[in-house]
The first five atom37 places (N, CA, C, CB, O) and aatype in JSON, in Angstrom:
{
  "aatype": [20, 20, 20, 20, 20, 20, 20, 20, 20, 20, 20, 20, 20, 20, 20, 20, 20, 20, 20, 20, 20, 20, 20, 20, 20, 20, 20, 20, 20, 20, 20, 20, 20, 20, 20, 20, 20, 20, 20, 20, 20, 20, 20, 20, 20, 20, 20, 20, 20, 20, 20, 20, 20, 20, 20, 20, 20, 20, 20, 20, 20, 20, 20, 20, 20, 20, 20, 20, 20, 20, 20, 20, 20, 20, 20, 20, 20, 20, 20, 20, 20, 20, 20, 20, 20, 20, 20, 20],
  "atom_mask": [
    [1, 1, 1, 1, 1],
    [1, 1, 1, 1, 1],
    [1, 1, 1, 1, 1],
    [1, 1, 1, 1, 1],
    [1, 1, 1, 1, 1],
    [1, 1, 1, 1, 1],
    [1, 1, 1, 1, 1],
    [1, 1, 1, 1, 1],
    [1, 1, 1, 1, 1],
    [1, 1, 1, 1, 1],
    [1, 1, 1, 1, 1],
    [1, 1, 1, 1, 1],
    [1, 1, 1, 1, 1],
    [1, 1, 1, 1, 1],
    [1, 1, 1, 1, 1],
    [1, 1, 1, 1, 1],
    [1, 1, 1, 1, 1],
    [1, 1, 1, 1, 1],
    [1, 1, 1, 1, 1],
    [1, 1, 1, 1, 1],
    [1, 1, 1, 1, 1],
    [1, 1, 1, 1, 1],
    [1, 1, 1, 1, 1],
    [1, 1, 1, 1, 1],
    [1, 1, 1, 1, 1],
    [1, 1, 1, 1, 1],
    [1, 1, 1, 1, 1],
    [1, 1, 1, 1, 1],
    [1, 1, 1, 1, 1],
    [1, 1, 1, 1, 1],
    [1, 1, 1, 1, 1],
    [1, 1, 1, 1, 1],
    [1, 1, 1, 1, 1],
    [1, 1, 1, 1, 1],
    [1, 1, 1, 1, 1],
    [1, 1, 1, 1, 1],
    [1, 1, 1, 1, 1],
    [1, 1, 1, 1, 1],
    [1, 1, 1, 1, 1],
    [1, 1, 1, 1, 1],
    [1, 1, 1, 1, 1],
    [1, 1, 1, 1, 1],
    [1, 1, 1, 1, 1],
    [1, 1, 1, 1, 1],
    [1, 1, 1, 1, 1],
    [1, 1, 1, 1, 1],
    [1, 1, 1, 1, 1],
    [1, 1, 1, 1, 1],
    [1, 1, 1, 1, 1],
    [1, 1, 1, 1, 1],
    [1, 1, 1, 1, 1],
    [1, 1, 1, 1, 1],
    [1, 1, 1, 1, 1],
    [1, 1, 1, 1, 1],
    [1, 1, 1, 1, 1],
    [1, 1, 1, 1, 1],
    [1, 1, 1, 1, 1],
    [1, 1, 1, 1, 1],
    [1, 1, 1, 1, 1],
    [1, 1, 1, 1, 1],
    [1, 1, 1, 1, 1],
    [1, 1, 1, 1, 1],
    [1, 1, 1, 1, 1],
    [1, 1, 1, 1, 1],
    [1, 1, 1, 1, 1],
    [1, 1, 1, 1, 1],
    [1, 1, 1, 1, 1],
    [1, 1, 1, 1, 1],
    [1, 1, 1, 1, 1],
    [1, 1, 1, 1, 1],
    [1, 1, 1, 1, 1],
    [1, 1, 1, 1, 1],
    [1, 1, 1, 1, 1],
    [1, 1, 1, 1, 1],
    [1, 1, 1, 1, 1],
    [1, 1, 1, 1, 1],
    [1, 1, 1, 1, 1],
    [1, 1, 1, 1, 1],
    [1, 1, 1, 1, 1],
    [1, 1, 1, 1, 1],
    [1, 1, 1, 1, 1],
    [1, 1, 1, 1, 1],
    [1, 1, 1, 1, 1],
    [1, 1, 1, 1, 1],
    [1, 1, 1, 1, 1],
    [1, 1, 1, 1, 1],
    [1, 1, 1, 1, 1],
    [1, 1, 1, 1, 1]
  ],
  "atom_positions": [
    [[-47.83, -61.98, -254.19], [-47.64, -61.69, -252.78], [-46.74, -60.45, -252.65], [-47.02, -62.92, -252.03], [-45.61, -60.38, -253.12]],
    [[-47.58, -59.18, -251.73], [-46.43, -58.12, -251.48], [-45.05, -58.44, -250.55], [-47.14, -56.94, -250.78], [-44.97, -59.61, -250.17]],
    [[-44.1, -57.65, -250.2], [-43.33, -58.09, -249.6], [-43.59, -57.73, -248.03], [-42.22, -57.74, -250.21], [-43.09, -58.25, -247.04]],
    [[-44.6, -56.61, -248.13], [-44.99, -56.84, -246.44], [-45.86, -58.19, -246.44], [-46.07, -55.37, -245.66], [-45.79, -58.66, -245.31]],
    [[-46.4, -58.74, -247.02], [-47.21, -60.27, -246.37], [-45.71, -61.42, -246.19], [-48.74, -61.18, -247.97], [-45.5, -62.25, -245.3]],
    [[-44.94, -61.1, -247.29], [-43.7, -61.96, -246.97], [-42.77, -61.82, -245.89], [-42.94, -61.93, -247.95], [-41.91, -62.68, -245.65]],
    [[-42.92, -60.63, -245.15], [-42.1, -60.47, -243.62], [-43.19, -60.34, -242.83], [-41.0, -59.1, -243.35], [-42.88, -60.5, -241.65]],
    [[-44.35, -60.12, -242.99], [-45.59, -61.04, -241.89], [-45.41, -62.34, -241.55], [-47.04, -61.23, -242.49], [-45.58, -62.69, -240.39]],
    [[-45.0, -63.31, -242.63], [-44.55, -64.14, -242.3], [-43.47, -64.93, -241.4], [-44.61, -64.15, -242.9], [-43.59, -65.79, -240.52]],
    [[-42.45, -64.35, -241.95], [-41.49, -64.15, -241.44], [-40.8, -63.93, -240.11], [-41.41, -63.62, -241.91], [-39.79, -64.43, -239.61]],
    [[-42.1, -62.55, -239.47], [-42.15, -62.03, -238.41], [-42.67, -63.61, -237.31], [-43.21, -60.59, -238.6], [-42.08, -64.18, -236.39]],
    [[-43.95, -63.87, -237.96], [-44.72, -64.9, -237.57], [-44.12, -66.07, -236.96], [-45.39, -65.26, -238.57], [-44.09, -66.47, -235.8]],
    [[-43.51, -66.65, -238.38], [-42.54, -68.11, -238.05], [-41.8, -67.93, -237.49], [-41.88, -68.86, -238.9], [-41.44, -68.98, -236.94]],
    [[-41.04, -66.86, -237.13], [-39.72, -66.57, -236.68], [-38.31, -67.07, -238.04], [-39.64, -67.55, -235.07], [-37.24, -67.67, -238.0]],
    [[-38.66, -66.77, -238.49], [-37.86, -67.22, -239.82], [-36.48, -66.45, -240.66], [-38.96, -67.21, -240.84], [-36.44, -65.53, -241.47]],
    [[-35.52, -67.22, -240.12], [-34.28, -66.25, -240.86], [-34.43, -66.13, -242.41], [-32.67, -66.96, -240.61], [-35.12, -67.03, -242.89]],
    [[-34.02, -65.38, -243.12], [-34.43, -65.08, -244.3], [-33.18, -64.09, -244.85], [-35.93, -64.44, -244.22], [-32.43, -63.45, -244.12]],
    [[-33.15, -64.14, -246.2], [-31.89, -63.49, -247.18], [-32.29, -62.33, -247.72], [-31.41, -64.37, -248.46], [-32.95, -62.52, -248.74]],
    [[-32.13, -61.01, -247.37], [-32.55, -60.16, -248.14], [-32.13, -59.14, -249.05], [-33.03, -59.81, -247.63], [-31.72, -58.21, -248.36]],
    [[-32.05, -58.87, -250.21], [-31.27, -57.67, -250.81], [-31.68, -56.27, -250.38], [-31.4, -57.69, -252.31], [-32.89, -56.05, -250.4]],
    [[-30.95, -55.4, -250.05], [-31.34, -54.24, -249.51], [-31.26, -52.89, -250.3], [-30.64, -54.16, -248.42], [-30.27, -52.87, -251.02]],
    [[-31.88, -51.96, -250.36], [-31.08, -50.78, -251.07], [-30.98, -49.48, -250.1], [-31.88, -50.32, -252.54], [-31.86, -49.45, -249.24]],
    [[-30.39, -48.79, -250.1], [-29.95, -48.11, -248.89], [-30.61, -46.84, -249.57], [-28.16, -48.12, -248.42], [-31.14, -46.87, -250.68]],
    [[-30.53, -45.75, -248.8], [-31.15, -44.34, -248.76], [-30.5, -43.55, -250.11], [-30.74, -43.49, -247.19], [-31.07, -42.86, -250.95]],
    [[-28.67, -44.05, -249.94], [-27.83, -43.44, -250.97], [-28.04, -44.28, -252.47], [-26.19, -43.5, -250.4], [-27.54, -43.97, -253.54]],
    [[-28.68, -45.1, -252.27], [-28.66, -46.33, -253.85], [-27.56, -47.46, -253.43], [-27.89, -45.4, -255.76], [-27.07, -48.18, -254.3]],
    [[-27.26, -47.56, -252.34], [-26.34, -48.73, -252.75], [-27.23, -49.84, -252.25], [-24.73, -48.73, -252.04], [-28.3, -49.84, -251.64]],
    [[-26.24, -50.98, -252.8], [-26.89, -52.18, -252.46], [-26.53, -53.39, -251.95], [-27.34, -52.47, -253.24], [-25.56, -53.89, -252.52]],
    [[-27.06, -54.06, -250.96], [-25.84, -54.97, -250.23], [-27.07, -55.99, -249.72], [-24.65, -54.03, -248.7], [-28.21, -55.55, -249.51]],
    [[-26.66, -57.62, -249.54], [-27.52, -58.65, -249.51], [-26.85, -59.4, -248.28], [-27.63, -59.45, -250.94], [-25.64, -59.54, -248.12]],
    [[-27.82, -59.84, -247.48], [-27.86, -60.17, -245.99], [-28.32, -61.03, -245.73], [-28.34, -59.5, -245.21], [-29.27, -61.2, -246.5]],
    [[-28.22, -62.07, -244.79], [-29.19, -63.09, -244.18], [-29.61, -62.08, -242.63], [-28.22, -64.94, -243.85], [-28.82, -61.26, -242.16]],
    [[-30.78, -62.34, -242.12], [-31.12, -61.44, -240.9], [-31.91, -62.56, -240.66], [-31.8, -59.8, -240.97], [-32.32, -63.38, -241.48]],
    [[-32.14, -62.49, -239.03], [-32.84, -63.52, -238.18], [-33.31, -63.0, -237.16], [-32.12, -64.57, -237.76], [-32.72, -61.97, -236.83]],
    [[-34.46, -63.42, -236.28], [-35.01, -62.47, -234.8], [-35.61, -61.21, -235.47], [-33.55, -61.88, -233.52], [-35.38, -60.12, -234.94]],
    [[-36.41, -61.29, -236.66], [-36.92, -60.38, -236.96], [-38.14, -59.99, -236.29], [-36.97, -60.48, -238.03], [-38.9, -60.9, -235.96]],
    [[-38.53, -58.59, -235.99], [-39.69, -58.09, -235.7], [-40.03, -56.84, -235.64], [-39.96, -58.45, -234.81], [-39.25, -56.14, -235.0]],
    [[-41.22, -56.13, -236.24], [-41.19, -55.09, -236.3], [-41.09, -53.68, -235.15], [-41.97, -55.23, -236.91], [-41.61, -53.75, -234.03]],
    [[-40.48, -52.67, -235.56], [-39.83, -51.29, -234.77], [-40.81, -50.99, -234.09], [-39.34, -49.96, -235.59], [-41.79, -50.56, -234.7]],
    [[-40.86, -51.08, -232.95], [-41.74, -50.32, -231.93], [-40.99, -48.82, -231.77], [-41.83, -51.24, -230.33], [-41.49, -47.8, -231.28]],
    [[-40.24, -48.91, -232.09], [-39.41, -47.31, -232.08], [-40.12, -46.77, -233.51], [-37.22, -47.38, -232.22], [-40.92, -45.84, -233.51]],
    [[-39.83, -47.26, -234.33], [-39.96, -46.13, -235.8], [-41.24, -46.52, -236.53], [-38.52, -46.31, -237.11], [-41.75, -45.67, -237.27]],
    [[-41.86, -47.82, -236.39], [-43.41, -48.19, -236.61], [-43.33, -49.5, -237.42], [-44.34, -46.94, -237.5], [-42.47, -50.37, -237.55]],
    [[-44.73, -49.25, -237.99], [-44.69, -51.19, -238.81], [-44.01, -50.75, -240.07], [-46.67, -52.22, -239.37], [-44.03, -51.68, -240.88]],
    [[-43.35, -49.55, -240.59], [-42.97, -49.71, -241.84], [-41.62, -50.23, -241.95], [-43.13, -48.57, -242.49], [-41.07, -50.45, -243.03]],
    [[-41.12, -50.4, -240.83], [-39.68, -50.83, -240.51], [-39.86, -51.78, -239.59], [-38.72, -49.75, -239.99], [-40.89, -51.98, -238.95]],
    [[-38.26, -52.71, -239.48], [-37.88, -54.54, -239.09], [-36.75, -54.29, -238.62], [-37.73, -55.88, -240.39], [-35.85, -53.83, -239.33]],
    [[-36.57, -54.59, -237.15], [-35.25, -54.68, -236.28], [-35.01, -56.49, -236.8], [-35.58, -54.26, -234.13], [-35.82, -57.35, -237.16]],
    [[-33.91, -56.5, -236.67], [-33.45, -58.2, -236.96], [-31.93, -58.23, -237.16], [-34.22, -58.94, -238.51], [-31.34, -57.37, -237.83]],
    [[-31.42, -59.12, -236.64], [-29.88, -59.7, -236.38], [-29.5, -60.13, -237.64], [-29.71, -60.99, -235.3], [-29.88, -61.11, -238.29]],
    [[-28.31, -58.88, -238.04], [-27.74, -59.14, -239.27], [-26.79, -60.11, -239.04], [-27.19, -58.01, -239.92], [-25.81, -59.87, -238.33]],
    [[-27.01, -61.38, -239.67], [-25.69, -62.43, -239.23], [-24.33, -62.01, -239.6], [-25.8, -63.88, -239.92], [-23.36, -62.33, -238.92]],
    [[-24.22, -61.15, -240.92], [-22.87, -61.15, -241.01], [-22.24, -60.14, -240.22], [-22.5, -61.05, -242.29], [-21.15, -60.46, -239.73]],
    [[-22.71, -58.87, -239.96], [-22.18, -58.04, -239.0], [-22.13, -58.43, -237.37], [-22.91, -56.89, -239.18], [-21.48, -57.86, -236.49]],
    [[-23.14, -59.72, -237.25], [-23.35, -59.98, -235.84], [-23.86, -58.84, -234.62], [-22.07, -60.49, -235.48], [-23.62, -58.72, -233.42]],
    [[-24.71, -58.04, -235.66], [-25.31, -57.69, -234.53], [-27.1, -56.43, -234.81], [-23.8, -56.9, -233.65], [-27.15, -55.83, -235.89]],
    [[-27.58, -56.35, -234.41], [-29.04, -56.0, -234.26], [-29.32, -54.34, -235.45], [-29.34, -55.66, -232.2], [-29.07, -53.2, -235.08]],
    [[-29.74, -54.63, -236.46], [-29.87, -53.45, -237.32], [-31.45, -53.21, -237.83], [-28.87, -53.66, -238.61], [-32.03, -54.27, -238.06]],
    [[-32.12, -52.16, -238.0], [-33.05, -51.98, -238.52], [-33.1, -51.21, -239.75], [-33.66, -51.63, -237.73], [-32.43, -50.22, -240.04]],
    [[-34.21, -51.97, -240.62], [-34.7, -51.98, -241.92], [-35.91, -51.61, -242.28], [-34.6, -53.0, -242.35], [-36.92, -51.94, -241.65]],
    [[-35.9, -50.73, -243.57], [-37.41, -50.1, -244.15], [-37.91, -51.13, -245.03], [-37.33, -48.57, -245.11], [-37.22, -51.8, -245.81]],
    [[-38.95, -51.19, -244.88], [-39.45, -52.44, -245.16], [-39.47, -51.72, -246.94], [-41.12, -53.02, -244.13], [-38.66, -52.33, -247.63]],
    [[-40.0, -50.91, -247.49], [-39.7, -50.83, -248.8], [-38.3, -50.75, -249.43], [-40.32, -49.88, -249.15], [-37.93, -51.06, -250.56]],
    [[-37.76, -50.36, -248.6], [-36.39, -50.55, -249.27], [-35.68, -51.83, -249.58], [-35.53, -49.94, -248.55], [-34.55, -51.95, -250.06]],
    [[-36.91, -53.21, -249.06], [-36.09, -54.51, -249.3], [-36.79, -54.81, -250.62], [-36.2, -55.81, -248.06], [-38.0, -54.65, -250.79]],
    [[-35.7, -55.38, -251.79], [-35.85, -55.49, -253.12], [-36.09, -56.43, -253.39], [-35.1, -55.21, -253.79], [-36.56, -56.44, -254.53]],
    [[-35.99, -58.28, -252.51], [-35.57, -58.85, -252.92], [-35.51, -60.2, -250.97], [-34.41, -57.95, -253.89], [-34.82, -60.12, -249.95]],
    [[-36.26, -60.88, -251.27], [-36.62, -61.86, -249.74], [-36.07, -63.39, -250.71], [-39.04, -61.87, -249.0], [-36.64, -63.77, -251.73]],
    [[-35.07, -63.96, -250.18], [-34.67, -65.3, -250.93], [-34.22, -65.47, -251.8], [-35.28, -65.98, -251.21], [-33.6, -66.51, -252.05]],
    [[-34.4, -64.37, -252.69], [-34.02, -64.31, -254.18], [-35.07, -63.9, -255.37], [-33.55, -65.67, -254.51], [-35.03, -63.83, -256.6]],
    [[-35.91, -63.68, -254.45], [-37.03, -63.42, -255.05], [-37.68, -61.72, -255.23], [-37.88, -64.3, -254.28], [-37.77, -60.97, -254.26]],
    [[-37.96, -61.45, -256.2], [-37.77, -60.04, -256.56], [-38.74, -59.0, -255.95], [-37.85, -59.94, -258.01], [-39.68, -58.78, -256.72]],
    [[-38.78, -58.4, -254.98], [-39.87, -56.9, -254.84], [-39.53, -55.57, -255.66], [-39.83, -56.28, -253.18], [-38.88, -54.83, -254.93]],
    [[-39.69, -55.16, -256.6], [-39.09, -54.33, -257.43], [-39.34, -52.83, -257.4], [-39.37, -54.79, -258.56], [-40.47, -52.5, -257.76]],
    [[-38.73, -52.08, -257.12], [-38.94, -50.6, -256.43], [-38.09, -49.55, -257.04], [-38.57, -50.6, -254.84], [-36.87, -49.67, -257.16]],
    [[-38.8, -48.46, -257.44], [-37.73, -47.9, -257.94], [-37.46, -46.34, -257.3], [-37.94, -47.95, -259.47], [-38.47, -45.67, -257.05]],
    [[-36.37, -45.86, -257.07], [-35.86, -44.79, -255.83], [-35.45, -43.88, -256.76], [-34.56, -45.26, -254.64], [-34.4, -44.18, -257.33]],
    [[-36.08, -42.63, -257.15], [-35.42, -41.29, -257.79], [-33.97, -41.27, -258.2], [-35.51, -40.16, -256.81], [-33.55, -41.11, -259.35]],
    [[-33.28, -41.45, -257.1], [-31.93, -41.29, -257.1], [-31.41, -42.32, -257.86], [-31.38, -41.23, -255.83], [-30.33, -41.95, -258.32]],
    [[-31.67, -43.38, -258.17], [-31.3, -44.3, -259.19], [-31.73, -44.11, -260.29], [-31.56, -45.41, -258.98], [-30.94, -44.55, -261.12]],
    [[-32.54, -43.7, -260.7], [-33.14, -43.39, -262.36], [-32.18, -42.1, -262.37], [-35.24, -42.98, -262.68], [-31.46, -42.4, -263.32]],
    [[-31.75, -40.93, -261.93], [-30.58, -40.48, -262.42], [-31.95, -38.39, -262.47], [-29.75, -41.77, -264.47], [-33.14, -38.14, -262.25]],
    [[-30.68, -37.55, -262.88], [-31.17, -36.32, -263.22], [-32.03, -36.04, -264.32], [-30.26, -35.62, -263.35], [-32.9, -35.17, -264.25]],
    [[-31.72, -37.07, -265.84], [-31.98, -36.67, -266.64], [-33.27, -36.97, -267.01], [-31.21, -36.82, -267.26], [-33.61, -36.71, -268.16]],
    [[-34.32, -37.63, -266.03], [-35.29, -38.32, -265.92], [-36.62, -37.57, -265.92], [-35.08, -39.03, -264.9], [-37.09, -36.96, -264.95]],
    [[-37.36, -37.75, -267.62], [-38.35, -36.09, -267.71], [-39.6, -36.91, -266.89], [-38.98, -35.23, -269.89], [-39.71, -38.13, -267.07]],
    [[-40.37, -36.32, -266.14], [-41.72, -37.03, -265.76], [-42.64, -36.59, -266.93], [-42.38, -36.54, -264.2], [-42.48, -35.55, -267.56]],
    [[-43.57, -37.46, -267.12], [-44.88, -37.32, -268.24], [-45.89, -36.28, -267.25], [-45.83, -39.22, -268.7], [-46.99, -35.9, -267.66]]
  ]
}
């Protein structure tokens, strides 16, 4: 299962859910979010939803989530593999 069918779901049930995130810069920080649904502002590749711990309404790229429950979407971002990285 990709991780867009797993926040189809999500979207669907209305279902709070745990997600690991990785940000634009590489960092990485893990959330519960709830009232999810997708950005009518920025499109379906992105998810407005109520970050519980900040308490309040943030939006998310849907590839940038690594990780729904504990469960792994695995992605890998330039900037984390580093400079020295030859392409074939």
């Amino acid at each position: 299962m990709a991780i867009e069918e797993v926040i189809d779901r999500a979207v669907m049930l209305g279902q709070t859910i745990e997600i690991e995130y990785c940000t634009r810069s590489g960092s990485v920080f893990t959330c519960k979010i709830s009232d999810i649904v997708y950005s009518q502002y920025y499109g379906g590749g992105y998810i407005q939803a109520y970050r519980e711990d900040m308490g309040e309404e943030r939006t998310f790229k849907v590839c940038r989530i690594q990780k729904v429950n504990g469960h792994s979407f695995s992605r890998i971002y330039w900037n984390q593999i580093g400079d020295n990285f030859n392409r074939i």
